[in-house]
C-alpha positions as CSV (number, residue, x, y, z in Angstrom):
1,X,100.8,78.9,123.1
2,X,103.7,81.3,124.4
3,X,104.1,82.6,121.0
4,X,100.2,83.0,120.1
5,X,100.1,85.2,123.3
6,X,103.2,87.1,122.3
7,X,102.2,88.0,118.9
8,X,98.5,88.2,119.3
9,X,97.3,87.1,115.7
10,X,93.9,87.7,114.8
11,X,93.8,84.1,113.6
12,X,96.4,80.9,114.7
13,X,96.2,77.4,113.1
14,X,96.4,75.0,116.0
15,X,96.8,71.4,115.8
16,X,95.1,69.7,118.6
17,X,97.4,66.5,118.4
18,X,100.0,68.7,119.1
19,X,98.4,70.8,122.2
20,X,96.5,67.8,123.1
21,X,98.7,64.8,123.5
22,X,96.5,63.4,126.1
23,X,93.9,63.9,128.9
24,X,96.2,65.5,131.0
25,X,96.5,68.7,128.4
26,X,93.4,69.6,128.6
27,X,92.7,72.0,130.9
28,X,95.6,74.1,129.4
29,X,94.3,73.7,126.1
30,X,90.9,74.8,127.4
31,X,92.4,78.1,129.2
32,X,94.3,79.0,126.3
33,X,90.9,78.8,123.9
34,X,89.5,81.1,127.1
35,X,92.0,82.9,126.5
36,X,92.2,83.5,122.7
37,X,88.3,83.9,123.0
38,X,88.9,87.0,125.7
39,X,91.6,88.2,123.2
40,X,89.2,88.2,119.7
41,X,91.7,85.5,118.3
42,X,90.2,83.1,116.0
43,X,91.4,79.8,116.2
44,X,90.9,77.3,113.0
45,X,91.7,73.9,114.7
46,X,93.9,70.9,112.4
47,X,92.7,67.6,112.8
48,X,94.9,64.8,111.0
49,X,92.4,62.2,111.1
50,X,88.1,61.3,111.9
51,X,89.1,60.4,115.5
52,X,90.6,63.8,116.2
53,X,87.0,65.6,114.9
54,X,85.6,63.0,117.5
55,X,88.0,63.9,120.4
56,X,87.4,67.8,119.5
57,X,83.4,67.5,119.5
58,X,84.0,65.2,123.0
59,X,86.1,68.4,124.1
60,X,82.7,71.1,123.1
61,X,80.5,68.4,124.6
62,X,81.9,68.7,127.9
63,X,82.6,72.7,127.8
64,X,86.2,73.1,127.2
65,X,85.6,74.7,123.6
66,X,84.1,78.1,124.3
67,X,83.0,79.0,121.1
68,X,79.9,77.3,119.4
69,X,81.4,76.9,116.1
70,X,84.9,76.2,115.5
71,X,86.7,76.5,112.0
72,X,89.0,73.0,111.4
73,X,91.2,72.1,108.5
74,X,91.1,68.5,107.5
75,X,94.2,67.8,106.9
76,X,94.8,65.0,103.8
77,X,97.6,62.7,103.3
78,X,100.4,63.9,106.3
79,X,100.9,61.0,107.5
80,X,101.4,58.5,104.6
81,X,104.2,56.7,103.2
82,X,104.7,59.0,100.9
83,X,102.5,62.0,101.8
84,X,100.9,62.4,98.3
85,X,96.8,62.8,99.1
86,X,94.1,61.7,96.8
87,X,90.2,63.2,97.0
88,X,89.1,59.9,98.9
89,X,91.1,60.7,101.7
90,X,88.2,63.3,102.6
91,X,85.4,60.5,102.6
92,X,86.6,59.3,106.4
93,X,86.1,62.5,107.6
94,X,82.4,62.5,105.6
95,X,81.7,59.6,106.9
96,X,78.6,58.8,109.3
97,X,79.3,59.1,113.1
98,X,82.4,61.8,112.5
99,X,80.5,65.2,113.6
100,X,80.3,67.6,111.0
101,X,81.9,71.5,111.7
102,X,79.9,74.1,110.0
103,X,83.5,75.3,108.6
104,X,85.8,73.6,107.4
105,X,88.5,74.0,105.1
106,X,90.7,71.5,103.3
107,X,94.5,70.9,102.9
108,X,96.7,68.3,100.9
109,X,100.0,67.2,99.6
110,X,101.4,66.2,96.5
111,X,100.4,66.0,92.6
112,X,96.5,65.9,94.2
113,X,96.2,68.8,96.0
114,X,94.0,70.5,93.7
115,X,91.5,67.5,93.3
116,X,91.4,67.0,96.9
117,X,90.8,70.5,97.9
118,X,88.1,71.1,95.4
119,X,86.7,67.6,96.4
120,X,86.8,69.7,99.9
121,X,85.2,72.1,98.0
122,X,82.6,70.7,96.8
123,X,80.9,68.7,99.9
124,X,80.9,72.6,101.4
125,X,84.3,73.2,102.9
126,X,87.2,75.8,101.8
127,X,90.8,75.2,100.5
128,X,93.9,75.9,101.7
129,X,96.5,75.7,98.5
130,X,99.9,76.1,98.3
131,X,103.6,75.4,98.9
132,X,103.5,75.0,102.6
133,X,101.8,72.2,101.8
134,X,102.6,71.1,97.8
135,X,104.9,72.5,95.3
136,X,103.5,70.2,92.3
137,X,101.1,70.8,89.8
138,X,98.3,68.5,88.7
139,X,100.8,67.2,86.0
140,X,103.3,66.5,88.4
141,X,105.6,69.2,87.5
142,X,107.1,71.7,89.6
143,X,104.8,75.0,89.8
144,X,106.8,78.3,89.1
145,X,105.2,80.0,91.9
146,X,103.1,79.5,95.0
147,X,100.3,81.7,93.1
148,X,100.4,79.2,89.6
149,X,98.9,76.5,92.7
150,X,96.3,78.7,93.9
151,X,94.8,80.1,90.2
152,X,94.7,76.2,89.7
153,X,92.8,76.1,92.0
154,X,90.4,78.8,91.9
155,X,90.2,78.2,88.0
156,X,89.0,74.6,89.0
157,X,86.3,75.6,91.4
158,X,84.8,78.9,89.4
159,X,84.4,76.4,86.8
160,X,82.3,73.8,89.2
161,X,80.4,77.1,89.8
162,X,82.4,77.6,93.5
163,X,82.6,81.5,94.8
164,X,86.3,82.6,95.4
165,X,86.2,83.8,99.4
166,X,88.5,86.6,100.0
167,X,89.9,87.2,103.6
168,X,87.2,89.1,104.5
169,X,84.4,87.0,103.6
170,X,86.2,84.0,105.4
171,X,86.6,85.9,108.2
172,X,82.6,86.9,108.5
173,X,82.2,83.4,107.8
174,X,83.6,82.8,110.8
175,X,82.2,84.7,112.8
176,X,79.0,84.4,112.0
177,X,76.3,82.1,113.8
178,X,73.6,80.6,111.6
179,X,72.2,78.5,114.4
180,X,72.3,75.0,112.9
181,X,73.2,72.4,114.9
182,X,76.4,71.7,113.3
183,X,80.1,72.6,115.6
């Protein structure tokens, strides 16, 4: 949180396992979203699994999120044996009684990645693609570059008939309110 309020990003990534270990956290964690909020810093929220998407809707429920819509990546396969995801990783997040965030974007490891994310993709969410995350093709070989994962990608979803966001469109995404009832 030190380092968000150093450098004053106009977007952070911020895992709430990580700034939420417990009960006990949250109050900080709520003045530091008041705080980003105040400051026009977007915050896109990582959850690692369906009971983190329940603990952040329990956290808006009871007024500690101060936005009304929160971006969160869904994070696919970190922790498994072998951190290599597969599309049906996404269903537990999809799954009834996990609330649903009006954005969402998708991120996954391994071989996979590109069939997860456009899995993502398609049930409405955006992708997050690349070697922070992956450095193998579909194929299993090694890409040459960090842009060879993304046209993969995008190649992938123009052909399911998916619009390529830029920056700016994700960001007005973001910020936008369409009043459904969705966090």
């Amino acid at each position: 949180m030190g380092v968000v309020r150093e450098a004053r990003p106009e977007a952070v990534w911020l895992a709430l396992r990580e700034l939420v270990p417990g009960r006990d956290a949250e109050p900080d964690f709520a003045a530091f979203l008041a705080w980003l909020k105040r400051e026009s810093i977007m915050p896109q929220i990582i959850l690692y699994d369906p009971d983190e998407a329940l603990y952040l809707f329990d956290l808006h429920r009871r007024g500690l999120i101060p936005w009304d819509h929160i971006p969160v990546l869904l994070v696919l396969g970190r922790y498994t044996a072998s951190q290599q995801s597969a599309p049906k990783d996404l269903l537990p997040f999809l799954s009834p009684g996990i609330p649903r965030f009006r954005s969402f974007m998708v991120c996954a490891f391994g071989r996979d990645e590109a069939a997860c994310v456009c899995a993502g993709a398609l049930f409405g969410g955006d992708v997050r693609v690349g070697f922070e995350n992956n450095l193998l093709q579909p194929d299993g070989s090694i890409a040459a570059s960090n842009a060879v994962l993304v046209d993969t990608v995008a190649q992938q979803l123009r052909g399911f008939g998916r619009p390529i966001q830029s920056a700016a469109s994700l960001r007005d995404a973001w910020q936008a309110g369409d009043g459904n009832e969705q966090l």
